[in-house]
GULOFI-245083 format. One record per residue: residue in three letters; x negated, y, z negated of N, C-alpha, C in turn. Coordinates in steps of 0.02 Angstrom, whole numbers, plus 50000, padded with zeros to 5 digits. Example, Ala and Ser with C-alpha at 12.3 -4.5 7.8 and 13.67 -1.06 7.14 Angstrom:
REM residues 2
ALA493404971649610493854977549610493404983549610;SER493584988849646493164994749643493555000249606;
***
This chain:
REM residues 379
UNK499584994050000500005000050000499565006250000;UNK499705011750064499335018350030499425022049974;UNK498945024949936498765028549906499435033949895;UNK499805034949847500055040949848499695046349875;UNK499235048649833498925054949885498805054249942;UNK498835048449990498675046950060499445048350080;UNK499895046850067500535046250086500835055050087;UNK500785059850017501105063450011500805070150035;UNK500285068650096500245072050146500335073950217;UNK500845069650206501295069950289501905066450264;UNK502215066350190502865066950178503045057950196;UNK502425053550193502265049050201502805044050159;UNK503315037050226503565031750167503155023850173;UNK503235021850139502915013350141503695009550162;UNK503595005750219503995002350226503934993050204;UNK504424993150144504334986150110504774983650162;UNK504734976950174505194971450202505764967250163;UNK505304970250073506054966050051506484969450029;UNK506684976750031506984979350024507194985750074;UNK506914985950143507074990550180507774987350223;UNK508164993650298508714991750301508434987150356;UNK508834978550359508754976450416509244974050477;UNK509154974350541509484971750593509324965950611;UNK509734961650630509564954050665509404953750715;UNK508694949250719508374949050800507614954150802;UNK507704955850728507164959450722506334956550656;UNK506054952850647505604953450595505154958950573;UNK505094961950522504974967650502504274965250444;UNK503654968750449503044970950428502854974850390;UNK502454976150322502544981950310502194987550358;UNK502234993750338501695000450373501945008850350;UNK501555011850369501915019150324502155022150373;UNK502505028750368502555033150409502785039450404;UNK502855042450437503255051350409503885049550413;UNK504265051350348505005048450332505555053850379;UNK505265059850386505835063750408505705065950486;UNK505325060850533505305062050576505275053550644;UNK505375056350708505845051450743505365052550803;UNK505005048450839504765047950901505425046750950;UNK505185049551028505695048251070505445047951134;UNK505335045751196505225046451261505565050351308;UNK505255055051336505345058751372505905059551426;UNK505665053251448506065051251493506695048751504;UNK506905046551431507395044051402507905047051358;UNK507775054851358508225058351294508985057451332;UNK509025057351370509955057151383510195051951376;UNK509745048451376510295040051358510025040451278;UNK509675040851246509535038451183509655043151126;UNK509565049851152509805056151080510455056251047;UNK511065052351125511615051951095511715046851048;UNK511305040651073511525034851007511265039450947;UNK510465041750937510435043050868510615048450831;UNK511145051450869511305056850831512005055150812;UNK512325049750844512875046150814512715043850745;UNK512115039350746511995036450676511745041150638;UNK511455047750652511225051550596511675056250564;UNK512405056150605513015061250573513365054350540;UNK513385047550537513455042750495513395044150437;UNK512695045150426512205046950373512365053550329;UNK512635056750360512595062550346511805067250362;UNK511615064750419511045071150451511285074550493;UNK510745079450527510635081050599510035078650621;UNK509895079950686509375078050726509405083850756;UNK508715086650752508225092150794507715093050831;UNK507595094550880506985093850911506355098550865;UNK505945095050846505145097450811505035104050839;UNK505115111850805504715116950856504125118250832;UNK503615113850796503005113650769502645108650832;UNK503065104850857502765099150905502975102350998;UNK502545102251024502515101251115502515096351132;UNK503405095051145503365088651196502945087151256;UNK502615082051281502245082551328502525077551371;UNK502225076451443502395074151491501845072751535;UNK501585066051575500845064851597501135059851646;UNK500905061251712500805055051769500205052951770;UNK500285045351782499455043151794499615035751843;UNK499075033451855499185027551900499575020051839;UNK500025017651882500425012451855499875004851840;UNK499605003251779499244999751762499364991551804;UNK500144993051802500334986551860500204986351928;UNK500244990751966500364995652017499925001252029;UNK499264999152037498795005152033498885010052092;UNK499285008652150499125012152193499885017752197;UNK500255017152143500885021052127500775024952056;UNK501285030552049501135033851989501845034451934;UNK501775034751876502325032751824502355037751794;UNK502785042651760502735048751704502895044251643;UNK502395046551587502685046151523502715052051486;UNK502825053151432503055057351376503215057651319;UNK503415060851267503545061451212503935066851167;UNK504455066451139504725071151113504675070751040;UNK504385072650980504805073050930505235076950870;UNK505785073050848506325075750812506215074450751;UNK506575079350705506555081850643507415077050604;UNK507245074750561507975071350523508275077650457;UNK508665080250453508875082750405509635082850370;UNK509695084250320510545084150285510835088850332;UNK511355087350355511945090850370512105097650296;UNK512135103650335512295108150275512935107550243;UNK512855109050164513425109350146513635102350113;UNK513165096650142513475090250119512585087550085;UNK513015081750050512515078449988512265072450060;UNK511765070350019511735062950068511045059350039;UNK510825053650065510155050550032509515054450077;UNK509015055450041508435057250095508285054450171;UNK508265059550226508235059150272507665052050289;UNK507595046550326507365041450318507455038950396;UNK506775038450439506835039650511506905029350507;UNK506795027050488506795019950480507345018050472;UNK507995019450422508665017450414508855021250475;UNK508835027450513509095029950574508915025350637;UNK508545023250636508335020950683508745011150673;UNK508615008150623509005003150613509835003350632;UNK510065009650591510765011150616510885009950682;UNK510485015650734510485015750811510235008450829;UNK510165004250803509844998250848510694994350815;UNK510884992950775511374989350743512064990750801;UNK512054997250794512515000950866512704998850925;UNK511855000350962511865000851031511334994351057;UNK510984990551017510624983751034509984986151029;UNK509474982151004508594983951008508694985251079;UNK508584984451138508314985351172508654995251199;UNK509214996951184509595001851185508755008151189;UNK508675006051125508475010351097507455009151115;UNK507465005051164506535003851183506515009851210;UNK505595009551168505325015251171505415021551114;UNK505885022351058506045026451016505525022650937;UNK505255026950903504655023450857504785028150796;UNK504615026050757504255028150692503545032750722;UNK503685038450680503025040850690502265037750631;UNK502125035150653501615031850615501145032850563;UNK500785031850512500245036050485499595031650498;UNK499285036450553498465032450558497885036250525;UNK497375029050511496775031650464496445028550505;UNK495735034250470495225031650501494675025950461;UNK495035028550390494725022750349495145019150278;UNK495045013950260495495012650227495745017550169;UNK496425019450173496625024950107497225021250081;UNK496725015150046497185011450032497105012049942;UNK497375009449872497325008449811496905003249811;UNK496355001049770495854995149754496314991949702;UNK496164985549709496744979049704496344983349627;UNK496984981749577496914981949496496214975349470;UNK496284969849506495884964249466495014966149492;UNK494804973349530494354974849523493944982649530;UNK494644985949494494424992049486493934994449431;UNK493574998149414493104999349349493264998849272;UNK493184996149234493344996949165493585003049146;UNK493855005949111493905012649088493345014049053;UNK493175009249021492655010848951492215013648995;UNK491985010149075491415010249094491545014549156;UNK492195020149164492065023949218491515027949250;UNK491305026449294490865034449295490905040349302;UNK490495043649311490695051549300490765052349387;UNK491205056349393491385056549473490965057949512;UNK490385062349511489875062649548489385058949580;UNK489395051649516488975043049527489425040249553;UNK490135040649571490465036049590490255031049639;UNK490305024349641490105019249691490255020049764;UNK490145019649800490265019149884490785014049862;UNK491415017549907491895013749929492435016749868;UNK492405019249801492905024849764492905032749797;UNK492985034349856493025038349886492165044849882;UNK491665042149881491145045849885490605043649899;UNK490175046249920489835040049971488875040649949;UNK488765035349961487985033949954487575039449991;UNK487045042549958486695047949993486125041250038;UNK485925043350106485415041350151484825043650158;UNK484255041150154483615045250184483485039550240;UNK483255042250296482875040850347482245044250358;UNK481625037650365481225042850397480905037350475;UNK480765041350520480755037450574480875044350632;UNK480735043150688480725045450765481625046150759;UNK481745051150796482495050650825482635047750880;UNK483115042850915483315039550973483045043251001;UNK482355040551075482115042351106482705043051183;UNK482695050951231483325050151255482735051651328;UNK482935048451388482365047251452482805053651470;UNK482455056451516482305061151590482875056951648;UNK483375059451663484015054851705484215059251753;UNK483995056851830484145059851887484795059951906;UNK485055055051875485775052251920486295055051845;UNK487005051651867487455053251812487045051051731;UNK487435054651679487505051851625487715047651603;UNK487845043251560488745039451540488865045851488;UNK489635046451500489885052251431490255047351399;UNK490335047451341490795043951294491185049251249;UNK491565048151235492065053851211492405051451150;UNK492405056951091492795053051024493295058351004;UNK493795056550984494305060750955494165058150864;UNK494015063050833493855061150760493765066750709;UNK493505068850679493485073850631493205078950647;UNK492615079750701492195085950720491545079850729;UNK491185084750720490275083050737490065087950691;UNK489615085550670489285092850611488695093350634;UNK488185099450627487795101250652487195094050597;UNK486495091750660486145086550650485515087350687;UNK484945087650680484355090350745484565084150796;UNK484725077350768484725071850823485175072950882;UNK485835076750863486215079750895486395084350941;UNK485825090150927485915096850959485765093851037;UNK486245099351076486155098851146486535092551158;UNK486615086251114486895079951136487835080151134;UNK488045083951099488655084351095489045089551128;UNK489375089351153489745093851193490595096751148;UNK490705101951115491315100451095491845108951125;UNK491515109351180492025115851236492385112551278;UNK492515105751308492945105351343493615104751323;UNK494045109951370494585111751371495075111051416;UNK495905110151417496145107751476496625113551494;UNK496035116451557496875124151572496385129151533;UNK495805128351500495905134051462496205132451385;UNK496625130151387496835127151318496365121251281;UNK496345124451211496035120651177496345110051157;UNK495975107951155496165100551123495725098251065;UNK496585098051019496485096350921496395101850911;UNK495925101350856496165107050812495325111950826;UNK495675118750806494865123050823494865127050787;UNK495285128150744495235134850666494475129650625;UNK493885135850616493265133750605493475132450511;UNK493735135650499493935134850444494225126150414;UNK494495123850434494705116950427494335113850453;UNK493825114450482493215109550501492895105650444;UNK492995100550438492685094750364492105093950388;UNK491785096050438491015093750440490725099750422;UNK490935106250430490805111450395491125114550310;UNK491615110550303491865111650234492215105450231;UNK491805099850190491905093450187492095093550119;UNK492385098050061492785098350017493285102750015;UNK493745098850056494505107750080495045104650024;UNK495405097550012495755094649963495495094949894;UNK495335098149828495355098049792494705101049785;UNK494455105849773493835110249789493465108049718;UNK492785106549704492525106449654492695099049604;UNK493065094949635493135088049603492665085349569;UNK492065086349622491405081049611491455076549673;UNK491835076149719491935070249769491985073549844;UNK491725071149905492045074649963492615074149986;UNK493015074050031493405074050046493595066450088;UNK494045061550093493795053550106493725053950187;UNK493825057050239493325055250295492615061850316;UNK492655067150288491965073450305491805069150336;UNK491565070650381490665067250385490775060550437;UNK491565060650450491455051450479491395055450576;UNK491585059550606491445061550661490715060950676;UNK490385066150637489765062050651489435057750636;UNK489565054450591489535045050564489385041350644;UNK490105041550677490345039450729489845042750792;UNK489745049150792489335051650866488585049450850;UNK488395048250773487525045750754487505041750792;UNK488095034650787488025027950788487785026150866;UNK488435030750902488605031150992487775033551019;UNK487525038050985486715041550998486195037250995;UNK486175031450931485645026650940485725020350956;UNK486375019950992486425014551016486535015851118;UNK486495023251113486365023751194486135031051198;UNK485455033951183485285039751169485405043651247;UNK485385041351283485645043351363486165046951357;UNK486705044951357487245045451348487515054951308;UNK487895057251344488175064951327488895061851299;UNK488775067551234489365065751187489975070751201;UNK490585068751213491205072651209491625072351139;UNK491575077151119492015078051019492505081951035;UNK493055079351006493675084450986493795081450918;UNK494145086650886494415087650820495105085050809;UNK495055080550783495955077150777495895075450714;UNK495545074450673495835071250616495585074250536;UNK495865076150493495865081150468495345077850402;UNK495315081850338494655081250295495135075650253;UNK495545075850239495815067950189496035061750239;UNK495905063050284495805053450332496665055450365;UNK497355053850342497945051550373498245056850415;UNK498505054150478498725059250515499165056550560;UNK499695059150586500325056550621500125054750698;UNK500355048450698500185045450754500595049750844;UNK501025052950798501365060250868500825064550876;UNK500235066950843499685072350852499215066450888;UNK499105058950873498635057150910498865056050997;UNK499485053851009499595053551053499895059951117;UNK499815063651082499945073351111499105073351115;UNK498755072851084497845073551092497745069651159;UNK497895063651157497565057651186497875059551255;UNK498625063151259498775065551337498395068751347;UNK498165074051330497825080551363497265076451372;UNK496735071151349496035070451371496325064051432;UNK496955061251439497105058751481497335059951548;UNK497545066451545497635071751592496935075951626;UNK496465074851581495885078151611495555072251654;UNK495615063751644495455059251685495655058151733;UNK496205059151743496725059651808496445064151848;UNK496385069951834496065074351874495545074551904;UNK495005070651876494375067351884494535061951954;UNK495035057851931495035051151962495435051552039;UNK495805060752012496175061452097495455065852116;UNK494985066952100494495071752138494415079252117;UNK494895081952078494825086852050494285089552041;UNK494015098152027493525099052008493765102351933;UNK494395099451913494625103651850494515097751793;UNK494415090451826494375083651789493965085951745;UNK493725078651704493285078151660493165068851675;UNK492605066751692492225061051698492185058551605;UNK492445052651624492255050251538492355042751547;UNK491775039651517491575030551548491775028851467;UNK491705029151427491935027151386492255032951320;UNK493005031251294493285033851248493425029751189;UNK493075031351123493155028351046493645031551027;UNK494065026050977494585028350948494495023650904;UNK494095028750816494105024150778494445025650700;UNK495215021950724495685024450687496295020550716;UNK496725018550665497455013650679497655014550623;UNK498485009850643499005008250615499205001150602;UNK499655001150544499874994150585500614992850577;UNK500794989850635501534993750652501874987250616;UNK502594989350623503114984150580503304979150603;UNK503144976050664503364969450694502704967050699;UNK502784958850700502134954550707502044957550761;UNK502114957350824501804956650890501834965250916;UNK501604965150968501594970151004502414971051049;UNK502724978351026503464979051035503524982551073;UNK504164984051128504554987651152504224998351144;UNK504314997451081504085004651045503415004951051;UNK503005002251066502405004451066502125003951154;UNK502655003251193502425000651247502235008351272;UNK502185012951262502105020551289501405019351286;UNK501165021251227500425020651207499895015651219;UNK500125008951239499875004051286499735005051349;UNK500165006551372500085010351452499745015851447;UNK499655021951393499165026451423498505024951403;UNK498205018351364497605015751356497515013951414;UNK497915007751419497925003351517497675008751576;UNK498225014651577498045019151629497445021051652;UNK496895024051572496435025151557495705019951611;UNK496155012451567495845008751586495605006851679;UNK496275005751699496265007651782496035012351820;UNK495885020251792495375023251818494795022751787;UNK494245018651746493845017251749493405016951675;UNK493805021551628493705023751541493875019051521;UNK493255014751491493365010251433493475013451380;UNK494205009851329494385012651287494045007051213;UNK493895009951172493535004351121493905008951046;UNK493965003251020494695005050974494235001650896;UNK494605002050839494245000350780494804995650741;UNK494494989250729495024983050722495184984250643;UNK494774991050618494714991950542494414991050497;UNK494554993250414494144990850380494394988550320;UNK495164984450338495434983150262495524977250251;UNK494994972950266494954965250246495354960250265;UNK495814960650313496244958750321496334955950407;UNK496834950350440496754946750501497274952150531;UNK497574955350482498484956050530498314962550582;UNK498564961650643498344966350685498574973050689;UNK497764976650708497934984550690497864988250755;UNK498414990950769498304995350826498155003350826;UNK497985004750907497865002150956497444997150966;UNK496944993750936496504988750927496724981150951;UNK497374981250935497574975550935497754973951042;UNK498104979751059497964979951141497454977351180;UNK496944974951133496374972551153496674965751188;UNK496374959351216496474953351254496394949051194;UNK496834946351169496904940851116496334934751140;UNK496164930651094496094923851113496664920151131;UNK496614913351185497084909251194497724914551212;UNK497844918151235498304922651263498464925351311;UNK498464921651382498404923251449498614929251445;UNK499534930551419499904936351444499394945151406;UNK498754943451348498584947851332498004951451394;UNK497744946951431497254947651480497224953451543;UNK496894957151536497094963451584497034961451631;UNK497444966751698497414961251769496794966251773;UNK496424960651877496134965551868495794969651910;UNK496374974551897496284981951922495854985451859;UNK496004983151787495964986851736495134983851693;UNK495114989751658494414985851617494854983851544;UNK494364979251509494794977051449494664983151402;UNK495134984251338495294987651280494824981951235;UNK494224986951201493904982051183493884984951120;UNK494144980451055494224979350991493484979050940;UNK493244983550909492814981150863492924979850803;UNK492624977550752492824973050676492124975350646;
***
């Protein structure tokens, strides 16, 4: 289960299985998510806003369109069908009480059960939970091996892995990077920032922009690699991901010092963040590939994109609702961006996506055709 403080920053619920609402035909998982808010497809609001706004005046809600959120909208080549093109999209809506009337807290999970009970699961494919993804576990440490009290430490010694982390010395040469006539490989991460590093300078790139418009976040001020204590100032502890952007661009540098780094800012100084901001991010750097891949000189070339950060959604298998975000990995994949995803770090087999999009073992139907490169999962 997350962390209260992980949760009650995006208004965050835990969905139990033995007590949440259920429909038949459905098996249900746990996973968290933003309680007062409703994913939707673009493409689909006229057939589907009416079922859920039937079940949310049930309830006693309304349903609103987000004016904090830009719906977006992206063509790219059909992962089935590479030589045709598909729009996807995204809208999302806000759950609230009807004025004037009492009712139980707005709860995008019982709305969404309602609308499926209604109009049939499939009515409603493609409409989701907005998700809560981390980049590292912000989970509670099981009770049978948390610290004694007697023997807490003082927050400043805290152990690696109670939210504060082991100091490093290196001494050694920095990744030696060759003299390269021809292309680069760029690899590209959506993650916390990059913080300034000598191994780094000149290696990271973090101005590309689409239109002119910025992608994630760019107020210098909320930068955790520059102010890696913004949640609770003066604790004794950093903040639980500072520092993991460039964790992540070190790793990409000495394991291919060639290689030009692409950083954007998506994920904020306490780790959890709504899986509607990753997939509004992930259009715009998906939209700059397209452009690349039709010839553009407005593209952006990118051979490989990390994404190291998931969820894990409420059905065993891979569903209906998540089929949006599959396809714009796939897409990715068909023009030529290997996408490499993070299988996690919470001890556990049950699959975490996007990671899990990867090609199963023993699983023909997981196997990309092939037009596409595989979604490749690390552990």
């Amino acid at each position: 289960t997350p962390s209260r403080e992980a949760l009650s920053q995006l208004f965050g619920r835990v969905l139990d299985p033995g007590t949440a609402m259920q429909v038949k035909g459905l098996k249900t998982r746990p996973t968290a998510y933003v309680g007062h808010r409703i994913l939707v497809p673009t493409e689909r609001l006229d057939d589907v806003l009416p079922v859920l706004q039937e079940a949310a005046k049930f309830k006693g809600w309304t349903l609103e369109s987000d004016p904090d959120f830009k719906s977006w909208r992206l063509t790219v080549p059909d992962p089935d069908q590479p030589d045709r093109r598909i729009t996807l999209g995204q809208a999302r809506y806000l759950i609230d009480i009807i004025p004037g009337q009492t009712s139980s807290s707005p709860d995008a999970w019982v709305l969404l059960q309602l609308a499926r009970a209604n109009s049939g699961i499939d009515a409603l494919r493609g409409v989701q939970l907005d998700h809560i993804v981390t980049p590292t576990p912000l989970y509670e440490p099981h009770p049978l091996y948390e610290p004694h009290p007697l023997y807490e430490p003082h927050p400043l010694y805290e152990p690696h892995g109670y939210r504060n982390r082991t100091p490093v010395a290196f001494i050694g040469n920095p990744p030696r990077r060759r003299k390269i006539k021809t292309l680069r490989p760029i690899v590209a991460i959506m993650d916390t920032g990059v913080g300034r590093h000598p191994w780094l300078d000149g290696i990271v790139n973090k101005t590309v922009t689409l239109d002119g418009a910025p992608i994630g976040y760019t107020d210098p001020s909320t930068d955790s690699e520059e102010h890696p204590d913004q949640v609770g100032p003066l604790d004794g502890g950093l903040d639980a991901t500072s520092g993991h952007g460039t964790f992540i661009a070190g790793l990409i540098h000495q394991a291919c010092p060639d290689a030009d780094i692409l950083s954007w800012r998506l994920i904020p100084s306490e780790g959890p963040l709504a899986e509607s901001e990753v997939m509004a991010t992930l259009a715009q750097v998906i939209e700059l590939v397209t452009r690349y891949f039709d010839g553009r000189d407005d593209g952006q070339r990118i051979d490989v994109l990390s994404l190291s950060y998931g969820f894990f959604h409420e059905t065993a298998a891979d569903t209906a609702s998540e089929l949006q975000l599959r396809t714009m990995l796939r897409a990715l994949s068909v023009m030529g961006t290997i996408v490499v995803c993070a299988a996690g770090n919470e001890a556990t087999a049950r699959p975490r996506y996007p990671a899990a999009f990867g090609p199963w073992r023993n699983d023909p139907a997981a196997v990309p055709s092939v037009s596409e490169l595989p979604i490749v999962s690390v552990g």
